[in-house]
C-alpha positions in Angstrom: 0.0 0.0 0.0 3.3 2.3 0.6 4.3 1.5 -2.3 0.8 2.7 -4.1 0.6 -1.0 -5.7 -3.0 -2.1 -6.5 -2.4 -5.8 -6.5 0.8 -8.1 -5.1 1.7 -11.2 -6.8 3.5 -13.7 -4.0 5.9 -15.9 -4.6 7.5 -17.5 -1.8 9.8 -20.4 -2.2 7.5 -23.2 -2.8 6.0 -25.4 0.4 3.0 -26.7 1.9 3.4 -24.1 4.6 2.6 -21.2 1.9 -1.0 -22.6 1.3 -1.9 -22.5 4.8 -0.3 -19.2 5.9 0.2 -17.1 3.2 -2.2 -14.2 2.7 -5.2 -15.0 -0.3 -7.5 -11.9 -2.0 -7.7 -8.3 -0.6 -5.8 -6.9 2.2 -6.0 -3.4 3.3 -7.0 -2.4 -0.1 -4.3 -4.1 -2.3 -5.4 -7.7 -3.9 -2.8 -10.5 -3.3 -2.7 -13.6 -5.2 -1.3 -16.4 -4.0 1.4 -18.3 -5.9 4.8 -20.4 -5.1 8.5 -20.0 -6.7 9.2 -23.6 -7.8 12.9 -25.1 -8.8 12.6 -27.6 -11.7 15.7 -28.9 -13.3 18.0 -25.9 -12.3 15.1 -23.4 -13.3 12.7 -21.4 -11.4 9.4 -21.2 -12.3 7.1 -18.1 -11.0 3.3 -20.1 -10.2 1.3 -17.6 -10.2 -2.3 -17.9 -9.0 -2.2 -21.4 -8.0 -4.4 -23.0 -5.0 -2.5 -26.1 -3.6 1.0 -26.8 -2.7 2.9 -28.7 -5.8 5.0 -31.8 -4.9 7.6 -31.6 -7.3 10.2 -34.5 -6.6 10.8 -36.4 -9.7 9.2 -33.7 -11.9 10.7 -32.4 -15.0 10.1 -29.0 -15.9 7.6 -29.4 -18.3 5.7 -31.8 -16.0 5.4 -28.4 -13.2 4.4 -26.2 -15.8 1.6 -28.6 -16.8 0.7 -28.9 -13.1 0.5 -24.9 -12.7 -1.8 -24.4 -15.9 -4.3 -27.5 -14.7 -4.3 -25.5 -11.4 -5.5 -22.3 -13.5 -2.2 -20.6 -12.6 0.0 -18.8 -14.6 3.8 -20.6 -15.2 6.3 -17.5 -15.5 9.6 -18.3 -16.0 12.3 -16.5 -13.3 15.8 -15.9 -12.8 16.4 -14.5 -16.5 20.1 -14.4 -16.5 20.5 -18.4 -16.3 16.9 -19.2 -17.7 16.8 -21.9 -20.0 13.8 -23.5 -20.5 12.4 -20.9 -23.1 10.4 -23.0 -25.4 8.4 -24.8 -22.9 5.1 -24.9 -24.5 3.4 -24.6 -21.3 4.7 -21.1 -20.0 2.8 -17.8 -20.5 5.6 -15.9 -19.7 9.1 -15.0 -18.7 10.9 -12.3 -16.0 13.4 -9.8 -18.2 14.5 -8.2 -15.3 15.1 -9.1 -12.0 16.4 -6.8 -9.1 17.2 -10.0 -7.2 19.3 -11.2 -10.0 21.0 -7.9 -10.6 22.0 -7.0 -6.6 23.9 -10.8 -6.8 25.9 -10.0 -9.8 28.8 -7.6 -10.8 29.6 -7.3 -7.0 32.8 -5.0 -8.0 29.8 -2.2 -8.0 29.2 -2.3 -4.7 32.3 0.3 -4.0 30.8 2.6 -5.6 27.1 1.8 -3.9 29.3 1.9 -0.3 30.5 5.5 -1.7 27.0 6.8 -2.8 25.8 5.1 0.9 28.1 7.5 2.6 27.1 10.2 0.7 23.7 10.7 -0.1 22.0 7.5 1.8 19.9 9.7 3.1 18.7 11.8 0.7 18.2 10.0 -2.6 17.5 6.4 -1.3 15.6 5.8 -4.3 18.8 6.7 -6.9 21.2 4.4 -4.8 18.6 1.3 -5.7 18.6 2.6 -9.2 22.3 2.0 -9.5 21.7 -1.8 -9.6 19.7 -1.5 -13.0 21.2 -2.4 -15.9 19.7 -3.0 -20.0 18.5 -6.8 -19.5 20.5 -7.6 -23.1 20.5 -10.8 -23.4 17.4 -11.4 -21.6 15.9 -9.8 -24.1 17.4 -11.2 -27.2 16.5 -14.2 -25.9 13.0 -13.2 -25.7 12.3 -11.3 -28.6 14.0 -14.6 -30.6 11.0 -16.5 -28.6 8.4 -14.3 -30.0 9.3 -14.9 -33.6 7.1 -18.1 -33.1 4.9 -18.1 -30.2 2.8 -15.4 -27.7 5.0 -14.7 -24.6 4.7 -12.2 -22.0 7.3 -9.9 -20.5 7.7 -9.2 -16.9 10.3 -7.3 -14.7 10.2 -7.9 -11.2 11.5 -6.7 -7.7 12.4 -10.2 -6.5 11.5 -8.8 -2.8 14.0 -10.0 -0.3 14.2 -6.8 1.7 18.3 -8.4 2.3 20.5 -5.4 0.1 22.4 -4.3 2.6 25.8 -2.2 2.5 27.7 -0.6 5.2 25.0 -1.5 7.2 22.1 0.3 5.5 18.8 -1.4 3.9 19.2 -0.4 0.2 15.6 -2.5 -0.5 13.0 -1.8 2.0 9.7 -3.0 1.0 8.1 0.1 -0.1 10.7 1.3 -2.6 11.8 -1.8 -4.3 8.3 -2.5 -5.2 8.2 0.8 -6.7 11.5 0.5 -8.4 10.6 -1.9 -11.0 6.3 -2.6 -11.9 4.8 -4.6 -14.4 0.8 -3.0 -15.3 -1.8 -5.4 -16.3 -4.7 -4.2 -18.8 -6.9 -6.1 -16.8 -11.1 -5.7 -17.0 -11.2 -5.2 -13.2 -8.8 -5.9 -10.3 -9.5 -9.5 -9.8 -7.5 -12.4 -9.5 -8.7 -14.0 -12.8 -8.7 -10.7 -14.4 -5.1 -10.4 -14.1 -4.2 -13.7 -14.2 -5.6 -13.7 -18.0 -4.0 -10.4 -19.1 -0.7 -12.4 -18.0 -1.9 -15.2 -20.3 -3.0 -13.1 -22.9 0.2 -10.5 -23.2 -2.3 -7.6 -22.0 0.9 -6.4 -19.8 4.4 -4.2 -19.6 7.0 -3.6 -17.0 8.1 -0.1 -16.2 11.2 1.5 -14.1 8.3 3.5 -11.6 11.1 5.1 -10.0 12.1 7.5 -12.8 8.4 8.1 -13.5 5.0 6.5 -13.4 4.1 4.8 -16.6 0.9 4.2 -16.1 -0.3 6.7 -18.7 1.6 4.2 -21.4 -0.5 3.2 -24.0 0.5 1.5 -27.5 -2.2 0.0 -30.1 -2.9 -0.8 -33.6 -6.3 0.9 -35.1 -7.9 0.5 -38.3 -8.9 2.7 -40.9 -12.7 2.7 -38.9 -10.9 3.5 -35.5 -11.1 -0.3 -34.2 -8.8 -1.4 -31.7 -6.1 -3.7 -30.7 -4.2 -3.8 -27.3 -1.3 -5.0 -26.0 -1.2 -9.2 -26.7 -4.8 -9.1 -29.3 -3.0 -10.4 -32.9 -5.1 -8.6 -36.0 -4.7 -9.6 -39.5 -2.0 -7.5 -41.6 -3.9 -4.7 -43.8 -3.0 -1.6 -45.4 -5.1 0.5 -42.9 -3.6 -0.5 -39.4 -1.7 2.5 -37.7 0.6 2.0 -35.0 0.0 4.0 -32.2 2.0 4.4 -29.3 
């Protein structure tokens, strides 16, 4: 709610414990949906929106995905830097951005995050988080190659861990790493399945929130009578489309 969030995705590391603790639907005004972070063959996947704890001993990859989707959940594939399983047929989407993943790499940086600490710590909080954001490169290759063929969603997420710490100050409280990095839905209403299909269906983008709020972003194809299409809808080519954006 600090962090002026409308809905919260969870993703703890996958047990039976985070079905019968976890929170489930609104909460002080912001909707959270329940969902696990499961390891499969030395990938994570992000289950998003699933009800019941997944034993996955013995599974492959492929076999969790499946077991997410006949949930009604939403398969995202995490940890971008060392994904691999991109052409699973099964996933809806894939993180290109992960703050997690970024704080745990290049740790030659944090000299110069320990000089902006003793500087301006506590002043520009926000611009010392910043410093751990770099273009997602091959991430995004790797995506954009997966989209030659197939529907796939984007996603860039905070990874919460509220555990960046240098010279013994919290460089990711709750409240500002949720606003560093947001992915918007085009969703018909804040619901659970209403966001969980605009996942499936590519309605979605991620935004740095931090610089600016990008939720006045808006890109779509019309026709020559003024008709429509968002963000993941797939018209037919023809002379009068117009990109608009």
């Amino acid at each position: 709610k600090a962090a002026g969030l409308q809905f919260v995705m969870m993703t703890d590391h996958n047990s039976p414990e985070v079905f019968q603790h976890d929170s489930d639907g609104l909460r002080d005004g912001v909707l959270v949906v329940r969902g696990a972070e499961i390891r499969a063959e030395d990938d994570y996947i992000l289950a998003l929106g699933i009800d019941s704890f997944i034993d996955t001993a013995a599974m492959t990859f492929g076999e969790v995905t499946a077991a997410v989707v006949a949930q009604g959940g939403v398969p995202i594939g995490a940890h971008p830097d060392r994904f691999r399983h991109w052409h699973d047929p099964n996933l809806a989407g894939v993180e290109v951005w992960d703050l997690y993943d970024e704080a745990m790499s290049d740790r030659w940086r944090y000299a110069a995050l320990a000089l902006d600490v003793l500087v301006s710590y506590d002043d520009y909080p926000e611009q010392i988080l910043f410093r751990l954001v770099r273009h997602p490169a091959r991430a995004l290759a790797a995506f954009d190659a997966e989209t030659r063929r197939r529907r796939l969603t984007a996603i860039g997420t905070p990874d919460a861990h509220q555990n960046i710490r240098v010279l013994g100050r919290q460089l990711d409280p709750y409240p500002l790493a949720l606003r560093l990095v947001t992915t918007y839905l085009l969703a018909e209403e804040n619901s659970r399945s209403a966001l969980l299909e605009a996942l499936r269906r590519g309605r979605g983008y991620w935004a740095f929130d931090i610089l600016t709020p990008a939720s006045g972003f808006d890109v779509r194809i019309v026709d020559g009578r003024g008709t429509p299409w968002l963000m993941g809808d797939e018209p037919a080519a023809a002379p009068d489309l117009t990109l608009r954006v």
